[in-house]
C-alpha positions in Angstrom: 23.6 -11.6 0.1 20.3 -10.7 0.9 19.9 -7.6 3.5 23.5 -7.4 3.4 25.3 -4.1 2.4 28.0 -4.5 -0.4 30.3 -1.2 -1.3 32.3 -0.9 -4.1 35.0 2.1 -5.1 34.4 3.0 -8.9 37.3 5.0 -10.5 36.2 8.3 -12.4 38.4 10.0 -14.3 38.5 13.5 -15.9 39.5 13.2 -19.8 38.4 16.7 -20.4 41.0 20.0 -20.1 38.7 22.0 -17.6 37.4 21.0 -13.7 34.9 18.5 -13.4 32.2 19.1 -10.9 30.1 16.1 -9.8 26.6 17.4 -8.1 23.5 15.4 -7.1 23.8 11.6 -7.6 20.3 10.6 -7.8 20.0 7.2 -6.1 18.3 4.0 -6.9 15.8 1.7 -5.3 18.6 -0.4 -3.4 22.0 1.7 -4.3 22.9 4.3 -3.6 27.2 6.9 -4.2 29.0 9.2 -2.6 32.5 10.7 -4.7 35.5 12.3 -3.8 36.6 14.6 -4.5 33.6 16.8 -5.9 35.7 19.0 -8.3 38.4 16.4 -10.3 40.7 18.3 -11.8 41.8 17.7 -15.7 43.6 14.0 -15.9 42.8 13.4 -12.4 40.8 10.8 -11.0 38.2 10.7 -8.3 36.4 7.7 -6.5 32.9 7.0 -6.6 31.9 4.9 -3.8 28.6 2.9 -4.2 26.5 0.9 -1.7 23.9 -1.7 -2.0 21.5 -3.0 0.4 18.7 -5.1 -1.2 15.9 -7.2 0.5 15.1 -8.6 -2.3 17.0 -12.1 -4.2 17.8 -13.0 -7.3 19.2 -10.8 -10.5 19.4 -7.1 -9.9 19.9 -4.4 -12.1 20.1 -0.3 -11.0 21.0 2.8 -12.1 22.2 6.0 -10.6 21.9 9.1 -12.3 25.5 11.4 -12.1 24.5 15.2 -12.4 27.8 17.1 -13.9 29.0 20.6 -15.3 29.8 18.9 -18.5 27.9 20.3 -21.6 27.9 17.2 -23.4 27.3 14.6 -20.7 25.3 17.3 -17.7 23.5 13.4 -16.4 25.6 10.3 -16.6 23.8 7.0 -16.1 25.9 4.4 -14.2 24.6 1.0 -14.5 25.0 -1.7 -11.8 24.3 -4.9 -12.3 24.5 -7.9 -9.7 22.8 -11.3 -8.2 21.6 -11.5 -4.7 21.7 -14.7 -3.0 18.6 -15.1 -0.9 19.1 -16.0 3.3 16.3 -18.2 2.6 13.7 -18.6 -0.5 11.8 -21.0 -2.7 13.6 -21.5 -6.0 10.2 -20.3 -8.0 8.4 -17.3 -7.7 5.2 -18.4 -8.7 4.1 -21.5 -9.7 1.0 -21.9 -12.6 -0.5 -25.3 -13.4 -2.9 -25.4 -15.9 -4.8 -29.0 -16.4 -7.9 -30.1 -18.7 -11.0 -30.3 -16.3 -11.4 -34.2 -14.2 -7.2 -34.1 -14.6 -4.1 -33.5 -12.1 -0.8 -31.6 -12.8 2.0 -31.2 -9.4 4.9 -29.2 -9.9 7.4 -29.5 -7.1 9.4 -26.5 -5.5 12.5 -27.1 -3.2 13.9 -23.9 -0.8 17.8 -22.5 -1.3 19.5 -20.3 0.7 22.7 -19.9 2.7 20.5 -20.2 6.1 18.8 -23.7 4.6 20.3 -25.7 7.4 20.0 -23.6 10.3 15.8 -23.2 9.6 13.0 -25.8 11.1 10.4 -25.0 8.4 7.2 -26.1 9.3 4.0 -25.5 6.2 1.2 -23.3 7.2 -2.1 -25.5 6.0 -4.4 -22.2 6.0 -3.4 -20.7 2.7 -3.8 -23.7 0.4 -5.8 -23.0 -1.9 -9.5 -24.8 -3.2 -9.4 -28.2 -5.3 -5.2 -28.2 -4.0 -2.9 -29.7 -2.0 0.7 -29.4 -0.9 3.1 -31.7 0.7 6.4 -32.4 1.7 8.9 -34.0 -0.3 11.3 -36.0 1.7 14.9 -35.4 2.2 17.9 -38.0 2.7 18.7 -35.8 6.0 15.1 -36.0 7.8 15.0 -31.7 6.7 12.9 -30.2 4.9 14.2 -29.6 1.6 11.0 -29.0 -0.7 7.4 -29.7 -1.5 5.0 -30.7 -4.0 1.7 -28.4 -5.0 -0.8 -30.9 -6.5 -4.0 -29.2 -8.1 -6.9 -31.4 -9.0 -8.9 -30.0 -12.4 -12.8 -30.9 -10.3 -13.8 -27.0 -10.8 -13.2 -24.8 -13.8 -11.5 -21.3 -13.2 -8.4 -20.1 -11.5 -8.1 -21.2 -8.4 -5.4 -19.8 -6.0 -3.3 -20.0 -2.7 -0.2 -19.6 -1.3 2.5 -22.1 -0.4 3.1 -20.2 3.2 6.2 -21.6 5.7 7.9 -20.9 9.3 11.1 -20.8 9.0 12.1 -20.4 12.6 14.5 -17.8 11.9 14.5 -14.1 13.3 14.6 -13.1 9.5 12.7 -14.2 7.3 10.4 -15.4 9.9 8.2 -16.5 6.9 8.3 -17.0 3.1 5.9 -17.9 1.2 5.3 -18.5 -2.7 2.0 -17.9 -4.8 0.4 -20.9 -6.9 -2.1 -20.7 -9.1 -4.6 -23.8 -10.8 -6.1 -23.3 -14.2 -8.9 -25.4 -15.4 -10.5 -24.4 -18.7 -14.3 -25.5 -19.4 -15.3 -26.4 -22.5 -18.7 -23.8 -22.4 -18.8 -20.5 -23.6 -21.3 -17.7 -23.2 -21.0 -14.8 -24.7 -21.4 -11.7 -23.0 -20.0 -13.1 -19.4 -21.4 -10.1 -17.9 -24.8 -9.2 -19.2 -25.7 -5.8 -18.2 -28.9 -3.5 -19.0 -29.2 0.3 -19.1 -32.7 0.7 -17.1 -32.5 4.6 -17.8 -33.8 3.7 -21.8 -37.6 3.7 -22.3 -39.0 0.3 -23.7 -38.3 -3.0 -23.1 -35.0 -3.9 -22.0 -33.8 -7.2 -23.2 -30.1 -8.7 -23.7 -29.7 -12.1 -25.4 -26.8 -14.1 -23.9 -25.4 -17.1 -26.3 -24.4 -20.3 -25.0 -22.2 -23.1 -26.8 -20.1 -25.7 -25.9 -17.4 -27.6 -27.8 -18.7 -31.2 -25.9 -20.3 -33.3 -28.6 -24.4 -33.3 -28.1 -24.1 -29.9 -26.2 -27.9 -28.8 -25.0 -29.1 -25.9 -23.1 -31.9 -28.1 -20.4 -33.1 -25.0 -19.1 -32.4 -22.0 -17.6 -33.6 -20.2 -14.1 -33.3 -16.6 -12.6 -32.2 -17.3 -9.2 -31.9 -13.6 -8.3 -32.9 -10.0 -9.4 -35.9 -8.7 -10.9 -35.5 -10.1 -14.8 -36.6 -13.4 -16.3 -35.3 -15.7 -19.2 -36.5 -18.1 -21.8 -33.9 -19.9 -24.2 -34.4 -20.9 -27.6 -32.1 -23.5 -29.7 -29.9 -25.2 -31.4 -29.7 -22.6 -33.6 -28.1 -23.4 -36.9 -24.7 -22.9 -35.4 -25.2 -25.6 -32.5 -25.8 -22.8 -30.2 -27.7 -21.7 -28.3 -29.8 -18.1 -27.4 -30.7 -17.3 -23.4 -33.1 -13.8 -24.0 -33.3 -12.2 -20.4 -35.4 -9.5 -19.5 -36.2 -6.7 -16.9 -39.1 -7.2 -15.1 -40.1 -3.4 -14.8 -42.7 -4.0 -11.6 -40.2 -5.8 -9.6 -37.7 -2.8 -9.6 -37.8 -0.4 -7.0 -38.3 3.5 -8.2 -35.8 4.5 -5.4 -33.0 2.2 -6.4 -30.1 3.1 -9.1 -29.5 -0.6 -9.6 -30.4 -3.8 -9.6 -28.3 -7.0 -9.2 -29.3 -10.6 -10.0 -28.2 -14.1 -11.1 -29.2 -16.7 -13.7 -28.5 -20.2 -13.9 -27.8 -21.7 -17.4 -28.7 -25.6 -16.9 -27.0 -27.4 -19.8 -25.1 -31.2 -20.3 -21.8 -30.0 -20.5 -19.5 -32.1 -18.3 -17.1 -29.2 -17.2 -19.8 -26.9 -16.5 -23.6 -28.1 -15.8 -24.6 -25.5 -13.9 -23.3 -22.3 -15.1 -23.7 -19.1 -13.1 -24.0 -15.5 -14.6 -24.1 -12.3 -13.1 -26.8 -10.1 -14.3 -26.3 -5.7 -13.8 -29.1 -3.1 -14.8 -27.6 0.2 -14.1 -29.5 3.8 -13.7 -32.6 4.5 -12.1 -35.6 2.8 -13.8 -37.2 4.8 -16.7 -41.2 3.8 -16.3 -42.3 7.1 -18.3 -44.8 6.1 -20.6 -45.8 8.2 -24.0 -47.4 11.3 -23.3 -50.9 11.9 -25.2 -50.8 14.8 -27.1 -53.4 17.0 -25.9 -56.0 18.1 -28.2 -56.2 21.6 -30.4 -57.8 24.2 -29.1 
């Protein structure tokens, strides 16, 4: 069981026709061996004891490493392999929903354990996560026994939480499982990031490209709403696409600074995504140098 010690005596016996001699037995994570004797004699056997202590449930697998005087085998590898039952624990370890955007998906999750029906679990609300909701599934006995994470596709993105419970035991006082809500949009720009180098003379311009696999897809209009660059658009293009150019506004940038952050807003009729928010990066300190003149011959 979980936090529960377990020993077991392994037999090890000396097939050779000189001494054995056992050294360092390099432990594990949760295991962990003793033998005796030290020196087995030829055809004798000795007794390795091993212990196990694991806070952790479910399958385990560990290895200890036998250090020897033996030529051909000097480190021995001794495999353990087990399954620890959990005091008390949701049957998944994460949940992931993923949903089309405006669509619902629920998964339920139910707790196990061999301290199930000594706990008063109560759900703590605070970690749910945005566009999510969990609740109680009910049980023939009045307890507890599960609950259902519902996530509603209203946002695009990955949106997270945690399904967090008392349990009103000394230990585990809590448990709690992760959950996770994936909603994919149906626009795409291309780069997400858009980032200039302000350290290169001349103009400094990146073209971000916006398309959308929503029948009718058009770009209404785009607007910086922080940062010292500015943006026009341009489309369709051929490809149904369509072409944001952003630029640095050099006299808005501060000489001091080795950076400059802003945001633009891509305005568009895509259902999933109308209003689409991209970060905008120019690293460096600004170059403003212009072209020397070269000075006349004397």
């Amino acid at each position: 069981m979980q936090n529960e010690s377990v020993h077991r005596l392994v037999p090890l016996t000396n097939a050779g026709a000189l001494p054995l001699e056992i050294g360092t037995i390099e432990p594990s994570r949760f295991c962990s061996a003793t033998i005796d004797p030290k020196i087995i004699a030829p055809g004798a056997t000795g007794q390795l004891e091993v212990t196990c202590r694991s806070d952790l449930h479910g399958p385990l697998r560990e290895f200890l490493l036998l250090h020897t005087n033996d030529p051909v085998a000097d480190r021995v590898p001794i495999e353990l392999v087990t399954t620890v039952t959990p005091l008390l624990a949701f049957d998944a370890q994460v949940v992931t929903l993923e949903m089309p955007f405006g669509e619902e998906r629920s998964q339920e999750v139910h707790l196990v354990g061999i301290w199930l029906d000594r706990a008063a679990v109560r759900l703590k609300a605070s970690a749910v996560g945005e566009d999510s909701s969990v609740e109680r599934l009910s049980a023939p006995t009045g307890a507890t026994r599960g609950f259902r994470i519902r996530c509603k596709g209203k946002k695009v993105g990955v949106h997270s939480g945690n399904l967090v419970v008392s349990t009103g035991l000394p230990d585990p006082k809590e448990i709690a499982m992760p959950y996770a809500c994936k909603v994919p949009g149906t626009l795409e720009v291309s780069p997400t990031n858009p980032y200039f180098n302000l350290k290169i003379p001349g103009p400094k311009v990146v073209s971000v490209e916006v398309r959308s696999s929503q029948p009718g897809f058009q770009v209404r209009g785009v607007r910086v709403l922080e940062g010292p660059f500015a943006a026009s658009v341009e489309g369709p293009l051929p490809d149904k696409s369509f072409r944001v150019q952003v630029k640095v506004i050099e006299e808005q940038v501060k000489q001091e600074t080795r950076g400059s952050l802003g945001k633009l807003m891509v305005l568009s009729n895509d259902r999933t995504e109308p209003e689409k928010e991209i970060p905008l990066f120019g690293f460096g300190k600004l170059n403003a140098a212009k072209a020397e003149e070269t000075p006349p011959a004397p």
